[in-house]
C-alpha positions, 0 to 999 in steps of 0.5 A: 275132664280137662283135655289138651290139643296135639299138633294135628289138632285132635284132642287129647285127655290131659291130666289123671282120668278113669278109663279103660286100658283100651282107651289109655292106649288109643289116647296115647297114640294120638298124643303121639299124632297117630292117624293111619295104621297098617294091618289086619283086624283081629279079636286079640285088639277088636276093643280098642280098634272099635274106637280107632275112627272117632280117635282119628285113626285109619286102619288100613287092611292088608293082604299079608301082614309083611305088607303091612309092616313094609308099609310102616316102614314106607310111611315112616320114611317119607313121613319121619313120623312113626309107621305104626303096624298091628294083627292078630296075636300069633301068625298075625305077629309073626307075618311081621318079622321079615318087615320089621327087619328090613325097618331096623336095617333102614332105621325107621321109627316103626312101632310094632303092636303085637297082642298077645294070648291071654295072661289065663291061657299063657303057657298052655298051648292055646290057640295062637299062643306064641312067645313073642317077645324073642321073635323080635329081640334082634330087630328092635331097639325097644321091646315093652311088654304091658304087665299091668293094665294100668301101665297100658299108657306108660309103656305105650307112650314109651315104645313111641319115644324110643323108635324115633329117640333110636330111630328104628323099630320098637315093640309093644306087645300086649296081653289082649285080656289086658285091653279090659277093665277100669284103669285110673291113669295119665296120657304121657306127653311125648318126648321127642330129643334135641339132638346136638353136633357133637363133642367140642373136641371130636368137631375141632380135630375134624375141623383141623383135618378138613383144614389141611385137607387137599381132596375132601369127599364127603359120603352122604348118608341115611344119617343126613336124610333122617335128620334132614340135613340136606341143606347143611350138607350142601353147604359144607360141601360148598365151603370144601368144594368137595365132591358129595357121593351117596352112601349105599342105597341112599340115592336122595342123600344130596339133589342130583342136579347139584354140580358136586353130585357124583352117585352112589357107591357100593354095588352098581354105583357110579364109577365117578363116586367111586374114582373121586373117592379114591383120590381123597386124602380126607373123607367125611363119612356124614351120618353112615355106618359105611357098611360092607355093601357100600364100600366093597369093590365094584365095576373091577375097581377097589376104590376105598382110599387107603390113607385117608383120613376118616371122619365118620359122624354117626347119631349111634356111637356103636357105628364109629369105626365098627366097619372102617378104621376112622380117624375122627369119630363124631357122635351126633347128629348128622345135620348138626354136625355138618352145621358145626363144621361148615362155622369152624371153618368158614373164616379159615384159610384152606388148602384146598381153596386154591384148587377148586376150580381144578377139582370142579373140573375134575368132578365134572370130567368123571360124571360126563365120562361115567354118563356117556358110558352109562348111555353107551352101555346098552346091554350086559356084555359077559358071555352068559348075557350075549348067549341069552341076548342071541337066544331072545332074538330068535323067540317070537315076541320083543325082549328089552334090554335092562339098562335101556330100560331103566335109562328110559325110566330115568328120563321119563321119572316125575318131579318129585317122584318116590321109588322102592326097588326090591332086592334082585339083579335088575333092581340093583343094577337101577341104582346107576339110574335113580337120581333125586332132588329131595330127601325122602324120595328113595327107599330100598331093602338096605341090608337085609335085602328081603324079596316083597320089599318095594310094593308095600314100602311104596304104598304106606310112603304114598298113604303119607305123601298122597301129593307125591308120585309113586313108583316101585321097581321089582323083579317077576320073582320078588313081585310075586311075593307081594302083588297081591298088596296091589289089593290094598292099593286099589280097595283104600285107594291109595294109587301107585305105579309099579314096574315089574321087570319081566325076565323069568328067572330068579337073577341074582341067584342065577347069576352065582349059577352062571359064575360057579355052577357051570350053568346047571340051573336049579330052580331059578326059572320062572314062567308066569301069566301076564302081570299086567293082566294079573293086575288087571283082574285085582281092579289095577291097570295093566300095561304090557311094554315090549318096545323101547320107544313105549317104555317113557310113555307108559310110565307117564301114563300110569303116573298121570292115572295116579295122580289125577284119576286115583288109579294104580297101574302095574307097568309089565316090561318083557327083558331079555335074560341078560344078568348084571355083575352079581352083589360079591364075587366073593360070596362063594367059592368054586364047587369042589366034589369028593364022591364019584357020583358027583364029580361032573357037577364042579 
């Protein structure tokens, strides 16, 4: 039987062969460099799981199969490689749902594998009988449903094709009876597309409007990170002098270190990015689909440019002009296009090379004045937060002050260092505070936000970059959600550090209750046992801080366990109640009440 090699220096069966479908399907995985996937073992896929070790193949079990597609989803991201996530037909599948939105949202080349009931059993209501396919249909580019064994290898192979051609989630759901019997069929070599920069006339007219252009900002987005354009990036934005601000929730877009550098934008950005952005007469939106959350008002500034000129470079033509009115739109890839640009206009006269020096000095006035007020901006200073700051210091015990905190964090962050944040207040109040110096470095919920996010997502990045650290931020209410992942970590080691903002309150929610709601606060408290010595009982360290001074240190400790001990460690911070700005002043209205029992309650 002739076989070929892959790149990771497997064996593969080349040419048509007789097997079973379950190896057709092992076979294709490994064609396409499959090594780990994330999930929990179940009868509906046993045959073709007996065979995952001596294919090269780890199963890594989980707590919750959330977890394990988050991890996908982690894996995929540092990696650019496929995450690859699989359970039990039924409630296994369905466990995955909330994960594998989070991955269509950050665009992922997640594969999700899910058996199904047998075609016998179909429509009969057996036992974990559910129609699949529609569970997923709005969060996956591709959905391949195996109807004949012998077209196990073909709709597989496809499935892993299209979640990196369409960079987000695709499904491969299969009959479990269809792993059986004796097939004669061909491992499909994988297709992997050459992305180009964009049409000749869509680049010159951009090219043109740089030209004229007298204060170009460049928005780098998730589009530069996954075609690792960085470096092309940085020399567009030299060649214009341009400040570079991140897109929303994509912090490793462009090294903090460089001088045209200025943050993120959107909530809880850098008032800098922000100023800088508003002052453009042309801006380069590179490789994002500007969504809302990145281009709201924020810090009490309405900073989008209204006669700008826009330029949006996006790999998907249905993202050009979906949110803002652009001038130019260019389909194609982020890296290529900033390529092609920096060439056409490398020999050209432009205006604004005679005002680079001055708008160097501009970039740098904004980011030394948004630093000091970032360092001055000790705590939250609206009425609700002082009254909380004022109750805390008359309890017993030490309460820290969040931005503190998270400024302490940032001082003491690793090179090279990979963070998830969940969704919450405090969590996004760190995007002030996360700066990085590569790509792939910073994963977040994006835009469907979902709790449980940051542990399972931290894990499968550091299952694909063991030589990396590790950290992920979370909020006592999110963490709830997924400490028990903390599990996975320790049994397959697979050492992270998590820091969990301890403050007893769902805050983002609580925050809409302090603003219309008058302070009536339903079920948005939280009492919990130390996490820390939760964490301690799952087989982790556990670190309790409640001195400032402790905060840099501890994180230093935990990473030095994770990298040269193996060990995971939950880092427990005891902060006050204080709550940062809420996502949308405009996500609610004012209560209004009609019946009379009722009429306090506005």
């Amino acid at each position: 039987m002739a076989e070929r090699k892959t790149g990771d220096g497997r064996t593969v069966v080349s040419g048509p062969a007789k097997m079973t479908p379950s190896e057709a399907f092992v076979e294709t995985m490994v064609a396409n460099g499959v090594t780990d996937i994330f999930g929990i073992m179940g009868s509906a896929f046993m045959d073709a799981m007996d065979i995952f070790a001596p294919a090269g193949i780890r199963l890594v079990p989980v707590v919750h199969e959330q977890g394990a597609a988050h991890m996908a989803d982690g894996y995929a991201r540092v990696s650019g490689r496929h995450g690859v996530v699989i359970g039990q037909n039924g409630p296994g599948i369905s466990n995955c749902v909330t994960a594998i939105a989070a991955a269509f949202w950050a665009h992922s080349p997640v594969v999700m594998i899910t058996p199904e009931a047998g075609t016998m059993g179909t429509g009969l209501g057996g036992f974990q009988e559910a129609n699949q396919l529609p569970m997923f249909q709005e969060f996956t580019k591709y959905q391949a449903h195996v109807n004949n064994p012998k077209r196990m290898a073909e709709y597989t192979a496809r499935a892993f094709d299209r979640a990196h051609a369409e960079l987000g989630p695709t499904q491969l759901n299969i009959p479990r009876d269809f792993f059986y019997g004796e097939i004669e069929t061909e491992i499909p070599e994988p297709q992997r597309l050459d992305r180009g920069p964009g049409g000749d006339k869509s680049l010159a007219q951009a090219a043109e409007l740089l030209a004229g252009a007298e204060f170009p900002v460049i928005i780098s987005g998730g589009g530069v990170v996954m075609s690792d354009g960085v470096e092309e990036c940085k020399a567009l934005a030299e060649r214009l002098g341009a400040p570079v601000v991140n897109s929303y929730q994509h912090n490793d877009s462009f090294p903090a270190s460089h001088p045209q550098w200025c943050g993120p934008l959107g909530y809880q950005g850098s008032k800098a990015a922000m100023k800088l952005i508003s002052q453009a007469d042309v801006v380069i939106a590179l490789g994002t689909r500007l969504g809302p959350f990145g281009t709201l008002p924020q810090h009490g500034m309405d900073y989008w440019p209204k006669n700008a000129k826009i330029i949006q470079i996006d790999a998907d033509h249905k993202m050009l002009g979906l949110v803002k009115k652009i001038t130019v739109g260019i389909c194609g890839d982020a890296k290529a296009a900033a390529s092609a640009l920096t060439e056409r206009l490398a020999d050209r006269t432009l205006a604004s090379d005679a005002t680079r020096d001055e708008r160097a000095g501009r970039i740098k006035a904004e980011k030394d004045a948004w630093e000091e007020e970032l360092t001055e901006w000790t705590h939250e200073k609206d009425p609700y937060s002082l009254d909380m700051i004022a109750e805390q210091d008359q309890e017993e015990g030490n309460w820290l002050h969040p931005r503190q905190v998270l400024r302490e964090l940032e001082k003491a962050m690793p090179a090279r260092v990979m963070v998830s944040t969940d969704i919450g207040n405090i969590n996004s109040v760190a995007h002030s505070y996360l700066r990085f110096e590569e790509p792939r470095s910073f994963f977040a919920p994006m835009s469907f936000g979902n709790c449980g996010y940051a542990l399972p997502t931290i894990i499968g990045a550091k299952a694909a970059a063991m030589d990396r650290p590790a950290i992920a931020y979370a909020g006592d209410g999110a963490w709830g959600m997924s400490m028990g992942e903390i599990m996975t970590a320790v049994r397959h080691d697979i050492p992270v550090t998590a820091v969990v903002f301890h403050n007893r309150q769902w805050g983002a929610e609580k925050k809409n209750q302090v603003d219309f709601y008058d302070r009536r606060f339903v079920a948005g408290e939280l009492e919990s046992e130390s996490f820390a010595g939760i964490a301690q009982a799952m087989g982790a360290d556990g670190i309790v801080v409640d001195k400032l001074e402790d905060v840099g240190p501890a994180l230093q400790k935990a990473v030095d366990a994770q990298m040269n001990e193996g060990r995971t460690t939950v880092i427990e911070v005891m902060c006050t109640r204080e709550l940062g700005d809420p996502f949308r002043r405009d996500a609610l209205s004012k209560p209004v009440r009609f019946l009379e029992k009722y009429q306090d309650y506005v």
